[in-house]
CHARMM-style PDB file with segment names, atoms N, HN, CA, C and O in Angstrom:
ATOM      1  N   UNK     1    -184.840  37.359  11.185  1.00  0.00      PROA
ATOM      2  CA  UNK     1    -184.418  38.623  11.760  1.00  0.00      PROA
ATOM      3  C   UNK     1    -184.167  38.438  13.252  1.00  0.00      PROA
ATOM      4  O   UNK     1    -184.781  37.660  13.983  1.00  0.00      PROA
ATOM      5  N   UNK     2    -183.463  39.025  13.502  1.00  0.00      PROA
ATOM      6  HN  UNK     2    -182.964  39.657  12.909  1.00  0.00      PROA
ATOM      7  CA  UNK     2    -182.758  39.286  15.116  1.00  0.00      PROA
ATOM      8  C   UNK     2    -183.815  39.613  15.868  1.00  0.00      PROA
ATOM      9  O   UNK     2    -184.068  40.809  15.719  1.00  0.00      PROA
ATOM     10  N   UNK     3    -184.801  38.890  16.875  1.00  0.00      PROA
ATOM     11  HN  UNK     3    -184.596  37.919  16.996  1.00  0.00      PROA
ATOM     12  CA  UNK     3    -185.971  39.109  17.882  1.00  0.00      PROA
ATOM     13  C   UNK     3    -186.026  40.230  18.328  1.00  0.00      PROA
ATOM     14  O   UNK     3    -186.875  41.114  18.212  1.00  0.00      PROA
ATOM     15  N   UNK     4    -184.249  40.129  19.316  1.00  0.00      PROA
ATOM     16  HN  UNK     4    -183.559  39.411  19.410  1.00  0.00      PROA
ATOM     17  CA  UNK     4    -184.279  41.238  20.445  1.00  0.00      PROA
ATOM     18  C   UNK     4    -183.807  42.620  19.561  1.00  0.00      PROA
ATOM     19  O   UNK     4    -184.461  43.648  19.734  1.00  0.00      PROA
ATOM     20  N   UNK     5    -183.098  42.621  18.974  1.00  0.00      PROA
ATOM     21  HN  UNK     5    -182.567  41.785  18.834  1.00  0.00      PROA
ATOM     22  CA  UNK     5    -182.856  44.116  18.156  1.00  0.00      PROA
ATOM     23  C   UNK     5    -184.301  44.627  17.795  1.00  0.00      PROA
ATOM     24  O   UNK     5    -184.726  45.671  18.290  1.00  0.00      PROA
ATOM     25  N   UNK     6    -185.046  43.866  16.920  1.00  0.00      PROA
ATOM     26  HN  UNK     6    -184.700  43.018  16.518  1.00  0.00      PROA
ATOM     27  CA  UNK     6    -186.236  43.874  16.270  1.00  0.00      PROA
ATOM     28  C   UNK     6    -186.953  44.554  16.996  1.00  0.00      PROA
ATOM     29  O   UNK     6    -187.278  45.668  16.584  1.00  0.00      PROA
ATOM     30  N   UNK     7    -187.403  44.114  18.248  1.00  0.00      PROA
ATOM     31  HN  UNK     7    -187.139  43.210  18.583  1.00  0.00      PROA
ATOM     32  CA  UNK     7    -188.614  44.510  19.506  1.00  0.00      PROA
ATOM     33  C   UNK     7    -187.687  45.731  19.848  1.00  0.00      PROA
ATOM     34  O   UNK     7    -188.249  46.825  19.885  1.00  0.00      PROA
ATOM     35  N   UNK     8    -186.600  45.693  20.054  1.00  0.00      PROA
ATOM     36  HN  UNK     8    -186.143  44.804  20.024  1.00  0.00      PROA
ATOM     37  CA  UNK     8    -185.697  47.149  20.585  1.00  0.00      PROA
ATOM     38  C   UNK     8    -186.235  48.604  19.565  1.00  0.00      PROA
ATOM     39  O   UNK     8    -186.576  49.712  19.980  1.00  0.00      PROA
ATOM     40  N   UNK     9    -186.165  48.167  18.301  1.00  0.00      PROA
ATOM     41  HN  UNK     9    -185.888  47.267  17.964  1.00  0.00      PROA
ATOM     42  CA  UNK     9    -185.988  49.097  16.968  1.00  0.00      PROA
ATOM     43  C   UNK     9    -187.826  49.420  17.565  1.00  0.00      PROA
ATOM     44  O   UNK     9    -188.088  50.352  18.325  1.00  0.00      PROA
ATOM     45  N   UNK    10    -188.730  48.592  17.109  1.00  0.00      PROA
ATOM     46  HN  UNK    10    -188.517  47.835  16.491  1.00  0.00      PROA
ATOM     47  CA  UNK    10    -190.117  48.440  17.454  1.00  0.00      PROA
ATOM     48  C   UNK    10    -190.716  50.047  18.417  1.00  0.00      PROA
ATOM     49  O   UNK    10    -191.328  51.096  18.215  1.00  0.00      PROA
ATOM     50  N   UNK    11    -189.890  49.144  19.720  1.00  0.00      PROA
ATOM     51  HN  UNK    11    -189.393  48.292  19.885  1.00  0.00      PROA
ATOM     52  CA  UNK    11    -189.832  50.286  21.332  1.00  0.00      PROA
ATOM     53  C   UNK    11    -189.547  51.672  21.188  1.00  0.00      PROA
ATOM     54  O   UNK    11    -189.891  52.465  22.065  1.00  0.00      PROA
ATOM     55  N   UNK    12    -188.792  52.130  19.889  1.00  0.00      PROA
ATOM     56  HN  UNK    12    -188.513  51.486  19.176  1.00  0.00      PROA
ATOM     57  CA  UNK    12    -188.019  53.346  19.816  1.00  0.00      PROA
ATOM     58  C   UNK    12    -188.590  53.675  19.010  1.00  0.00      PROA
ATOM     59  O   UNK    12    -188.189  54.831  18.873  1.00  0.00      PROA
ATOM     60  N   UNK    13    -189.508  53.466  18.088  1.00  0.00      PROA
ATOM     61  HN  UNK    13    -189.834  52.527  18.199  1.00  0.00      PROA
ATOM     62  CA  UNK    13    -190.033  53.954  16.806  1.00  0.00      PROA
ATOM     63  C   UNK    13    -191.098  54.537  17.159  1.00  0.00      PROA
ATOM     64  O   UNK    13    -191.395  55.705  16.912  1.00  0.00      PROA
ATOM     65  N   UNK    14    -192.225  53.119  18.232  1.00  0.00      PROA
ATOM     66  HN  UNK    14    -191.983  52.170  18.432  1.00  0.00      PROA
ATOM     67  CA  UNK    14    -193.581  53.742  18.942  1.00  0.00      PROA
ATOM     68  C   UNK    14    -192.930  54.783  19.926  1.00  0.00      PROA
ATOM     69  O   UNK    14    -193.725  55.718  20.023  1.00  0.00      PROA
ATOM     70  N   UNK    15    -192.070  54.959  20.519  1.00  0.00      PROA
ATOM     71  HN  UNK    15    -191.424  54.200  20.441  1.00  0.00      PROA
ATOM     72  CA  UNK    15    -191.701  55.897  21.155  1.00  0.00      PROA
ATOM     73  C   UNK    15    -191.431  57.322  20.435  1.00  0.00      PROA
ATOM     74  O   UNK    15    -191.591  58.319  21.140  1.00  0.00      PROA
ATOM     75  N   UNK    16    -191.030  57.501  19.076  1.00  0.00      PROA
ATOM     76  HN  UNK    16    -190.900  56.692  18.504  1.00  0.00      PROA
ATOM     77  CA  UNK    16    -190.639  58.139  18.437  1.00  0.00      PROA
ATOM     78  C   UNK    16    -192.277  58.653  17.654  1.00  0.00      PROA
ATOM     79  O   UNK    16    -192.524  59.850  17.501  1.00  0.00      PROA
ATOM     80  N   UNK    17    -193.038  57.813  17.324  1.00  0.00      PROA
ATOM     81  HN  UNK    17    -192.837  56.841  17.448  1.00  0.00      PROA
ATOM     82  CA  UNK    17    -194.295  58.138  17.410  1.00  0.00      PROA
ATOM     83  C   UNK    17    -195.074  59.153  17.889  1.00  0.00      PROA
ATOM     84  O   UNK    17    -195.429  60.233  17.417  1.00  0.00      PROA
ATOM     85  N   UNK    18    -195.346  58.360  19.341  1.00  0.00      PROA
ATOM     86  HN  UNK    18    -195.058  57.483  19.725  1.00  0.00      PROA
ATOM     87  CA  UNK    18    -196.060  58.701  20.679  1.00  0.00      PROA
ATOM     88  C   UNK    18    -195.564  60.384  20.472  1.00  0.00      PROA
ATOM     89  O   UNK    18    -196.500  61.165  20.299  1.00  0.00      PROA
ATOM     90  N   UNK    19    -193.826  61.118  20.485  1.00  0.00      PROA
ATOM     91  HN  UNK    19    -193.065  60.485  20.626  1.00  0.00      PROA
ATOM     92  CA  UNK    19    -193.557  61.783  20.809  1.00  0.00      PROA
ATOM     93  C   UNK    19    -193.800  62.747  19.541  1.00  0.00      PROA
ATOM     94  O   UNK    19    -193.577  63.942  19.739  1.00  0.00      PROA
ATOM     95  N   UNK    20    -194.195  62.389  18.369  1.00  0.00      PROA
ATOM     96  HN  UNK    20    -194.375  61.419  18.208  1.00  0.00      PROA
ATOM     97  CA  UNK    20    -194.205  63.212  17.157  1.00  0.00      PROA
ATOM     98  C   UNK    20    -195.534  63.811  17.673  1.00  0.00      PROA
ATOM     99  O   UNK    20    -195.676  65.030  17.773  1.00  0.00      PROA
ATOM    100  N   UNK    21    -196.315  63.101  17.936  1.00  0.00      PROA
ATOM    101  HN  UNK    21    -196.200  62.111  17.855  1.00  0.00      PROA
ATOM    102  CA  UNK    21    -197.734  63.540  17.881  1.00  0.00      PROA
ATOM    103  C   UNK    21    -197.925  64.624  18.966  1.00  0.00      PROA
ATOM    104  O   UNK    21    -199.075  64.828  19.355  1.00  0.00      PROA
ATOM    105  N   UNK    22    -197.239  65.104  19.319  1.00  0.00      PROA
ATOM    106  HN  UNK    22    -196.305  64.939  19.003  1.00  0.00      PROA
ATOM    107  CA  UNK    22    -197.598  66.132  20.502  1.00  0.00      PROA
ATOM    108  C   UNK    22    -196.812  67.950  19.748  1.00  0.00      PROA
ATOM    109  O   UNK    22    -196.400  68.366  18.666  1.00  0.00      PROA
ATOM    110  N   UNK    23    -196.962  68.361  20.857  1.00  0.00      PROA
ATOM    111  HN  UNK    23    -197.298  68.022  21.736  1.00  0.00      PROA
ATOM    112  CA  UNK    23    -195.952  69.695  19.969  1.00  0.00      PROA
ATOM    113  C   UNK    23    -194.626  69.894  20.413  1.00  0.00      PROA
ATOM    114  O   UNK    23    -194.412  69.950  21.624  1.00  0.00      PROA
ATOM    115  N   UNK    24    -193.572  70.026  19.474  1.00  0.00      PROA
ATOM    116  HN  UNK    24    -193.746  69.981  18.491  1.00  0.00      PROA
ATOM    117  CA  UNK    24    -192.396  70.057  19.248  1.00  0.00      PROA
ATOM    118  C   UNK    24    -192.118  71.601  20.250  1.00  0.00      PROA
ATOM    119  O   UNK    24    -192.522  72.759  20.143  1.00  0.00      PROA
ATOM    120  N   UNK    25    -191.445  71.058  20.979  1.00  0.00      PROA
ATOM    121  HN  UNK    25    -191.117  70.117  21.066  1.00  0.00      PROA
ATOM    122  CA  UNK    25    -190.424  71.528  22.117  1.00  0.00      PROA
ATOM    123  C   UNK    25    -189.103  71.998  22.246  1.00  0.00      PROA
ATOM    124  O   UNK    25    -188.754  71.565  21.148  1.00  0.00      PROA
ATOM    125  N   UNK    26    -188.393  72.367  22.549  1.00  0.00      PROA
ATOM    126  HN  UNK    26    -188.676  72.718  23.441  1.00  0.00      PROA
ATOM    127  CA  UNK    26    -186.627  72.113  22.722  1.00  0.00      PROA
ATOM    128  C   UNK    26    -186.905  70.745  23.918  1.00  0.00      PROA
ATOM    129  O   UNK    26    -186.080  69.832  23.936  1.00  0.00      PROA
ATOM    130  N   UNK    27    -187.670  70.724  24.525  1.00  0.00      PROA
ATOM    131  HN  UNK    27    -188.340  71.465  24.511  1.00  0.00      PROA
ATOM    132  CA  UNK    27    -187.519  68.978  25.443  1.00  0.00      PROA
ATOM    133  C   UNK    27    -187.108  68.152  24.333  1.00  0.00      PROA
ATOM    134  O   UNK    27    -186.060  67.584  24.024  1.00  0.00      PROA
ATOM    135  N   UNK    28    -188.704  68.305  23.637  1.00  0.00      PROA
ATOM    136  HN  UNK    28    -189.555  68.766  23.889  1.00  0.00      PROA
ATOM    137  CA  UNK    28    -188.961  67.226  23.134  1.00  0.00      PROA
ATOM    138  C   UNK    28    -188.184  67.089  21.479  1.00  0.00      PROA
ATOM    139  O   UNK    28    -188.022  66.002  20.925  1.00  0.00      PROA
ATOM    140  N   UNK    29    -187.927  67.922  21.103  1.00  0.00      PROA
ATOM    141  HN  UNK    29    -188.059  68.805  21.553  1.00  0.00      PROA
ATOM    142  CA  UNK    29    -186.717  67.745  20.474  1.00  0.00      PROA
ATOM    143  C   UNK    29    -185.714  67.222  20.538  1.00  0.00      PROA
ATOM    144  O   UNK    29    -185.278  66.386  19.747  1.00  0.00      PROA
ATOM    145  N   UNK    30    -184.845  67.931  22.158  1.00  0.00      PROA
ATOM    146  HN  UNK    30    -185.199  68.611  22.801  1.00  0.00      PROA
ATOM    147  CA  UNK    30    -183.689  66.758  22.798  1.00  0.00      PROA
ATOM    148  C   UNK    30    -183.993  65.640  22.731  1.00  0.00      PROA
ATOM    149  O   UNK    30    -183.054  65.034  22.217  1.00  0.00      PROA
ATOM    150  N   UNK    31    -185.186  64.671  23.074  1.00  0.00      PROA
ATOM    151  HN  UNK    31    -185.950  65.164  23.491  1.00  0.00      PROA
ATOM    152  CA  UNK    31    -185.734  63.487  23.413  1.00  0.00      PROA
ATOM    153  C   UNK    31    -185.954  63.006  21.951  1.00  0.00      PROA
ATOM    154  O   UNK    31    -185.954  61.776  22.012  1.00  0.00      PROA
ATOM    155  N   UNK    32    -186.155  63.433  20.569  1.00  0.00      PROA
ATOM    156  HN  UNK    32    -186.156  64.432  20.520  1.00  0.00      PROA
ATOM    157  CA  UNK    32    -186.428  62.629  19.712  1.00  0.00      PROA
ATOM    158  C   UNK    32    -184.755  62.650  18.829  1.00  0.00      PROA
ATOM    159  O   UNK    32    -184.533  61.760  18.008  1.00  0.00      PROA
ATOM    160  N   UNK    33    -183.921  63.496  19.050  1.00  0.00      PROA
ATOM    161  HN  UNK    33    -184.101  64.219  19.717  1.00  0.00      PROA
ATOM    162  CA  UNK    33    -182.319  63.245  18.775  1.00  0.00      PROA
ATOM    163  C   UNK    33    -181.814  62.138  19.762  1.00  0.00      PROA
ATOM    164  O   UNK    33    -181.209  61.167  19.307  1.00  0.00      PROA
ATOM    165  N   UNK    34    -182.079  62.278  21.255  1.00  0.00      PROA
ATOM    166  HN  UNK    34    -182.571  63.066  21.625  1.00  0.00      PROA
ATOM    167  CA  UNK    34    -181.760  60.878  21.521  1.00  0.00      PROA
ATOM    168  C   UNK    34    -181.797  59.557  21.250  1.00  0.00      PROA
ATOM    169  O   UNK    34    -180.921  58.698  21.150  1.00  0.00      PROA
ATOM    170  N   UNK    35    -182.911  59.552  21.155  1.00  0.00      PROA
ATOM    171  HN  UNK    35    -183.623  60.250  21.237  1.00  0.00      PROA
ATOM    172  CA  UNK    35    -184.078  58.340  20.398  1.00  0.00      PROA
ATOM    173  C   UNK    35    -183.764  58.079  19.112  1.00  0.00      PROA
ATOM    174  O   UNK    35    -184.025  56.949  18.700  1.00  0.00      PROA
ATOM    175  N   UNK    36    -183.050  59.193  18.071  1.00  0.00      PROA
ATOM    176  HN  UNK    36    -182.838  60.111  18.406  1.00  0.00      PROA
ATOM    177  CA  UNK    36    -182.682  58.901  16.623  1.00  0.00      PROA
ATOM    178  C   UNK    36    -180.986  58.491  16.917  1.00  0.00      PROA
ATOM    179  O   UNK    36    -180.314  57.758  16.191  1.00  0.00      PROA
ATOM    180  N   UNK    37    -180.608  59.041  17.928  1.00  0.00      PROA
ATOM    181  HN  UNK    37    -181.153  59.637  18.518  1.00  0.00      PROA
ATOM    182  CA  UNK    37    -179.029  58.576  18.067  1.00  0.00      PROA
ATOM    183  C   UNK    37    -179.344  56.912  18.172  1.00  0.00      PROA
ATOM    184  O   UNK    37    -178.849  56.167  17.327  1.00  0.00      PROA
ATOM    185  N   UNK    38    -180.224  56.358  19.296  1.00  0.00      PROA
ATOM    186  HN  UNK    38    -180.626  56.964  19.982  1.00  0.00      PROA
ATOM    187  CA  UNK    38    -180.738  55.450  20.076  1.00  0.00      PROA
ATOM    188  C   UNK    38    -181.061  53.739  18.864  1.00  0.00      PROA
ATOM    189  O   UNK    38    -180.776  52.570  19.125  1.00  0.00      PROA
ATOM    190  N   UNK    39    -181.696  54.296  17.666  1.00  0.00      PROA
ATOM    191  HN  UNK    39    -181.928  55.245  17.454  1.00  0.00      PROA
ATOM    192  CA  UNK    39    -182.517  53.919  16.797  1.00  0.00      PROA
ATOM    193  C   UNK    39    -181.510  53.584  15.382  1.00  0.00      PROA
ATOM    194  O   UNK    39    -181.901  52.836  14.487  1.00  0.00      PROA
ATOM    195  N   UNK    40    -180.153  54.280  15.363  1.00  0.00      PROA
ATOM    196  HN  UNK    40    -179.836  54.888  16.091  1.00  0.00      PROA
ATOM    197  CA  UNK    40    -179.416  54.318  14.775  1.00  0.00      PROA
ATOM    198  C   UNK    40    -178.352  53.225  15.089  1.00  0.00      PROA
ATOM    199  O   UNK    40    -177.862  52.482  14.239  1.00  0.00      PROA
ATOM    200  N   UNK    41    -178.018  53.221  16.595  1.00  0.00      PROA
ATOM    201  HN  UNK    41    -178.416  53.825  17.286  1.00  0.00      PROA
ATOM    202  CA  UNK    41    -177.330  51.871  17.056  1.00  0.00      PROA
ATOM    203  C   UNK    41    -178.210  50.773  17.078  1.00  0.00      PROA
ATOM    204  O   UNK    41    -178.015  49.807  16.340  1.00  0.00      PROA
ATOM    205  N   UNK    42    -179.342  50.843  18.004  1.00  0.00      PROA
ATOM    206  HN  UNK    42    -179.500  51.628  18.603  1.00  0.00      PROA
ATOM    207  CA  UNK    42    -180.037  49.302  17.282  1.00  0.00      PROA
ATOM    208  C   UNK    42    -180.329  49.219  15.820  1.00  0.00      PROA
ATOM    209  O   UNK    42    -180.695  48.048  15.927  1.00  0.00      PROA
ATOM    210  N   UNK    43    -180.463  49.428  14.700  1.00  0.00      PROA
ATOM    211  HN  UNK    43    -180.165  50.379  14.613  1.00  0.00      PROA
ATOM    212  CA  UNK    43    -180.238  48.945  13.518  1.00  0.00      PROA
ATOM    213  C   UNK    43    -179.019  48.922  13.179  1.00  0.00      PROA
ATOM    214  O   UNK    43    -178.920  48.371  12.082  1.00  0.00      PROA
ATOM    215  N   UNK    44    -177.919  49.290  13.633  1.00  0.00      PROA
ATOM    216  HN  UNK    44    -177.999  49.737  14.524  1.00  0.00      PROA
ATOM    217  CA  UNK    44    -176.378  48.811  13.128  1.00  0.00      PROA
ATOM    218  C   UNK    44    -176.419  47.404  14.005  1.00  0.00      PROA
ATOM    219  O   UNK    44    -176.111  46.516  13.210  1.00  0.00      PROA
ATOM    220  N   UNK    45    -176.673  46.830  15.317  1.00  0.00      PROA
ATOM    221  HN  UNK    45    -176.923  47.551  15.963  1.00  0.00      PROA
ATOM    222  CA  UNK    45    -176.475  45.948  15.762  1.00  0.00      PROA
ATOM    223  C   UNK    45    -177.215  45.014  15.089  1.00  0.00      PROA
ATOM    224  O   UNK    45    -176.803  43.858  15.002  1.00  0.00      PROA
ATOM    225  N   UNK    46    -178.826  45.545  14.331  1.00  0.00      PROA
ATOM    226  HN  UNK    46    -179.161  46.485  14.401  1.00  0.00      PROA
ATOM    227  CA  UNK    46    -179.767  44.487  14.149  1.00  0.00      PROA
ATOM    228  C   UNK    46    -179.198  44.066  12.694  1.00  0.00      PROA
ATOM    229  O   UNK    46    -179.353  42.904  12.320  1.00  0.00      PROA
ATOM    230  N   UNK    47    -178.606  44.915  11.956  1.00  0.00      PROA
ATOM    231  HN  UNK    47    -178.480  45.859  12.260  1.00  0.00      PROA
ATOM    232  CA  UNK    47    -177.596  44.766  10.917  1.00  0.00      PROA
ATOM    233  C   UNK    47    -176.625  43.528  10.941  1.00  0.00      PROA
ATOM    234  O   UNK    47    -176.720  42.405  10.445  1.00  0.00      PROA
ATOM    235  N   UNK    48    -175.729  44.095  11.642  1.00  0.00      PROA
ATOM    236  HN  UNK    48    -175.652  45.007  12.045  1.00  0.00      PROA
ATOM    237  CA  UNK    48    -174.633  43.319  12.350  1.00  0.00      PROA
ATOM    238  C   UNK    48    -174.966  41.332  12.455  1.00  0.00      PROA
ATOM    239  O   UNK    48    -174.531  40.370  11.822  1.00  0.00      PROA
ATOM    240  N   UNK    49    -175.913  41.496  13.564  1.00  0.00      PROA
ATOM    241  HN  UNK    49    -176.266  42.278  14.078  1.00  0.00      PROA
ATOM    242  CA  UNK    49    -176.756  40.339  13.969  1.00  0.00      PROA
ATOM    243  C   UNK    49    -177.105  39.380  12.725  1.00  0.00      PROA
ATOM    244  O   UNK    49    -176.932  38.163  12.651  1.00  0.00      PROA
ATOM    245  N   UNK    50    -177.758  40.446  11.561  1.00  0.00      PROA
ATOM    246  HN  UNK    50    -177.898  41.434  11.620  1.00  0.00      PROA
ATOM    247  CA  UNK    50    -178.411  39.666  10.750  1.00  0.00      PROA
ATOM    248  C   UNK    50    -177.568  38.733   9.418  1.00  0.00      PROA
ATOM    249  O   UNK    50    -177.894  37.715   8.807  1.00  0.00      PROA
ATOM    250  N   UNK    51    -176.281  39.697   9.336  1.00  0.00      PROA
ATOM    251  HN  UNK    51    -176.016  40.524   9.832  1.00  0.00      PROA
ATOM    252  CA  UNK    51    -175.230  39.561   8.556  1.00  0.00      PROA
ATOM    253  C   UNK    51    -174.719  37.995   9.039  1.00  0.00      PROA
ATOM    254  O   UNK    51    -174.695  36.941   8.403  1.00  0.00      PROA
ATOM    255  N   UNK    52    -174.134  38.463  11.111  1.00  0.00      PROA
ATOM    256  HN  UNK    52    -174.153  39.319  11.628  1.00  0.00      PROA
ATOM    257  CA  UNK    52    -173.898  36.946  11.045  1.00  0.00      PROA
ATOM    258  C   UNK    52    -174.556  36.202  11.052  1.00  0.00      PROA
ATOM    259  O   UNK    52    -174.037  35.141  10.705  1.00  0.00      PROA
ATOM    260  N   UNK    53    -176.153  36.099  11.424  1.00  0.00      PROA
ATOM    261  HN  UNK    53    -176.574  36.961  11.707  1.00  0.00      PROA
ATOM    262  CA  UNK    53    -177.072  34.721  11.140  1.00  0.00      PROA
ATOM    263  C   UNK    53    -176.559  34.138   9.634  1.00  0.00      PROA
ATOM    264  O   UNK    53    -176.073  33.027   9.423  1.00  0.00      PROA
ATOM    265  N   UNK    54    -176.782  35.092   8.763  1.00  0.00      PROA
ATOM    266  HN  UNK    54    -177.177  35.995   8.935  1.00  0.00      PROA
ATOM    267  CA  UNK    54    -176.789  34.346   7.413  1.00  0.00      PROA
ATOM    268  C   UNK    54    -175.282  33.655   6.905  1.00  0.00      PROA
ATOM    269  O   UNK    54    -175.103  32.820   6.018  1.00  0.00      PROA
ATOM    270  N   UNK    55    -174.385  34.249   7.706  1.00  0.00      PROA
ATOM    271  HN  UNK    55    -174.530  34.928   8.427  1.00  0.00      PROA
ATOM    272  CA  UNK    55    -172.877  33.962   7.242  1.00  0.00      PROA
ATOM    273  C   UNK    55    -172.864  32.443   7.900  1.00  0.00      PROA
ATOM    274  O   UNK    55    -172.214  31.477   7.502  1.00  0.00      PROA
ATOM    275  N   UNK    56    -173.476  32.493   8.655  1.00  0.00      PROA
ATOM    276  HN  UNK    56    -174.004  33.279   8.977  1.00  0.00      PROA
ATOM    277  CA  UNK    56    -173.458  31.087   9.780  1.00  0.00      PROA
ATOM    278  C   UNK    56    -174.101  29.931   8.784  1.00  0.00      PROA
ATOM    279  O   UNK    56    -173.620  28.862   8.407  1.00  0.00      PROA
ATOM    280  N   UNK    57    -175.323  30.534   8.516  1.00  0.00      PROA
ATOM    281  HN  UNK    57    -175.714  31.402   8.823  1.00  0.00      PROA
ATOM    282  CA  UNK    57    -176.256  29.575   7.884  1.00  0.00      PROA
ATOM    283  C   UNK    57    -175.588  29.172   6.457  1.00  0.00      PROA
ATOM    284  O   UNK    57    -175.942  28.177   5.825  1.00  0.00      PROA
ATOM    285  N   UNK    58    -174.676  29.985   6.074  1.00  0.00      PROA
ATOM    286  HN  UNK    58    -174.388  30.793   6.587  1.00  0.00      PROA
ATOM    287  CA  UNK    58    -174.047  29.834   4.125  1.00  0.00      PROA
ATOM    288  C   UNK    58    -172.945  28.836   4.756  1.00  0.00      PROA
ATOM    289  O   UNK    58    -172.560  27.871   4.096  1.00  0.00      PROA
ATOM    290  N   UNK    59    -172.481  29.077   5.966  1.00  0.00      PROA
ATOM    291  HN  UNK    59    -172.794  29.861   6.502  1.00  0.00      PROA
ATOM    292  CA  UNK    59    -171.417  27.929   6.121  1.00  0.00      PROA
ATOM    293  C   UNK    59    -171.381  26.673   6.523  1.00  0.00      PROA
ATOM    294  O   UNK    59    -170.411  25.915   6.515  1.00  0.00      PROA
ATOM    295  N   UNK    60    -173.063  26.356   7.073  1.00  0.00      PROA
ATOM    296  HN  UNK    60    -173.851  26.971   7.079  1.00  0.00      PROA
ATOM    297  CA  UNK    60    -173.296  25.682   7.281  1.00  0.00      PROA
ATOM    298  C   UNK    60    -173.715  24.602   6.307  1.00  0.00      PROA
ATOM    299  O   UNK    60    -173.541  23.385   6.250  1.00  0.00      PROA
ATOM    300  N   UNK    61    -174.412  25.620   5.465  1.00  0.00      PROA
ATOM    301  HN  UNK    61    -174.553  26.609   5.510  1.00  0.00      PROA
ATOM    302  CA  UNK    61    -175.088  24.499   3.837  1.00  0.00      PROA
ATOM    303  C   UNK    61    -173.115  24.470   2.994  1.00  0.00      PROA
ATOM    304  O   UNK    61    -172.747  23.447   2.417  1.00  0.00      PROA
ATOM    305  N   UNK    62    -172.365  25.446   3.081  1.00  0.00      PROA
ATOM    306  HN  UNK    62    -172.663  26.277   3.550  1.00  0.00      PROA
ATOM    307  CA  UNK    62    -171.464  24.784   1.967  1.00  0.00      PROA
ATOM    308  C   UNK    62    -170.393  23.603   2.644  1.00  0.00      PROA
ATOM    309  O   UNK    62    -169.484  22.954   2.126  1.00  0.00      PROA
ATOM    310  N   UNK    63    -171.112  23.651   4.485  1.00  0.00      PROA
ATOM    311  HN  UNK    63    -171.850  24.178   4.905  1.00  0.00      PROA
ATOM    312  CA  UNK    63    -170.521  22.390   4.824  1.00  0.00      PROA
ATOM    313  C   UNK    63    -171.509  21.121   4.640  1.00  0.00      PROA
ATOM    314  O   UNK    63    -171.075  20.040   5.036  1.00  0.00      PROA
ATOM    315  N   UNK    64    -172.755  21.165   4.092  1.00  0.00      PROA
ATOM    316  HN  UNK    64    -173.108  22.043   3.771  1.00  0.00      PROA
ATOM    317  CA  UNK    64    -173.027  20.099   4.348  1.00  0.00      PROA
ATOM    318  C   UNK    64    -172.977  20.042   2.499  1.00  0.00      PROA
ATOM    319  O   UNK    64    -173.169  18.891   2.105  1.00  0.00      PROA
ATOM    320  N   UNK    65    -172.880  20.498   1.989  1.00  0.00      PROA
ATOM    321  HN  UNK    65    -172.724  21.432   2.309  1.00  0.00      PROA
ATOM    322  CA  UNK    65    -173.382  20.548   0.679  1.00  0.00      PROA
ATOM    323  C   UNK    65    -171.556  21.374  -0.208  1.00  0.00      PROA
ATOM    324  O   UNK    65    -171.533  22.496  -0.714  1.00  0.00      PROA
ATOM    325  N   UNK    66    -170.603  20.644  -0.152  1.00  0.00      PROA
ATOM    326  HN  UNK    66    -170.621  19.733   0.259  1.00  0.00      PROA
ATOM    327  CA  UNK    66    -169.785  21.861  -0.844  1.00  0.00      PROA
ATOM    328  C   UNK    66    -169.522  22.179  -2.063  1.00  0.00      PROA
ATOM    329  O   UNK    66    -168.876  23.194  -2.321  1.00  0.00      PROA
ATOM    330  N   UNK    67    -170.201  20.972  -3.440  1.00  0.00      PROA
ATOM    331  HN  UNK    67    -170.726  20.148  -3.230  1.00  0.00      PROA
ATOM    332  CA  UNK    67    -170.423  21.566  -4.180  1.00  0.00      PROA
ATOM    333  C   UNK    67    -171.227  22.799  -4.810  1.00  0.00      PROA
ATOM    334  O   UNK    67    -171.018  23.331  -5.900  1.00  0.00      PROA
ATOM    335  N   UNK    68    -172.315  23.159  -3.740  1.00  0.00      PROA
ATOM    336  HN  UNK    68    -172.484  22.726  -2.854  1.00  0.00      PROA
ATOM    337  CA  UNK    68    -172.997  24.164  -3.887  1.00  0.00      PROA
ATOM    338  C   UNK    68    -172.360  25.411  -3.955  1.00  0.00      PROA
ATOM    339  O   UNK    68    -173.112  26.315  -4.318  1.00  0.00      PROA
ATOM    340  N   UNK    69    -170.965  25.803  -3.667  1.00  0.00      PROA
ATOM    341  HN  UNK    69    -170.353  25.068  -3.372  1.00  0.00      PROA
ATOM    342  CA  UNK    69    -170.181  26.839  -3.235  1.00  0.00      PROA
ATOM    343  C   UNK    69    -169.694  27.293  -4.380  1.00  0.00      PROA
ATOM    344  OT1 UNK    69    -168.924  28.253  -4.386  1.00  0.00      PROA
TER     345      UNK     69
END
């Protein structure tokens, strides 16, 4: 899995946490739609990321290996 997305997703979740546990606001409302807008792009990137690790790694074994393909 992708480190830096990973620890990003991590940061926004305990953040998303931290902020559940208190009482719901119009602030703090704004602040947990940000945070879900926020939480929504790092898992498309950590997505993204993870798709090409593995595309890398399949091209790498059907280059070393191409009957495997």
């Amino acid at each position: 899995m992708p480190a830096a997305t990973e620890s990003e997703i991590e940061e926004v979740c305990a953040r998303i946490r931290e902020i559940s546990r208190g009482e719901l606001t119009p602030k703090t409302e704004t602040e947990l739609r940000k945070l879900a807008f926020v939480l929504r792009i790092a898992i498309t990137r950590h997505v993204k990321l993870a798709k090409s690790s593995l595309t890398t790694k399949k091209s790498a074994i059907e280059a070393r290996d191409p009957e495997q393909s």
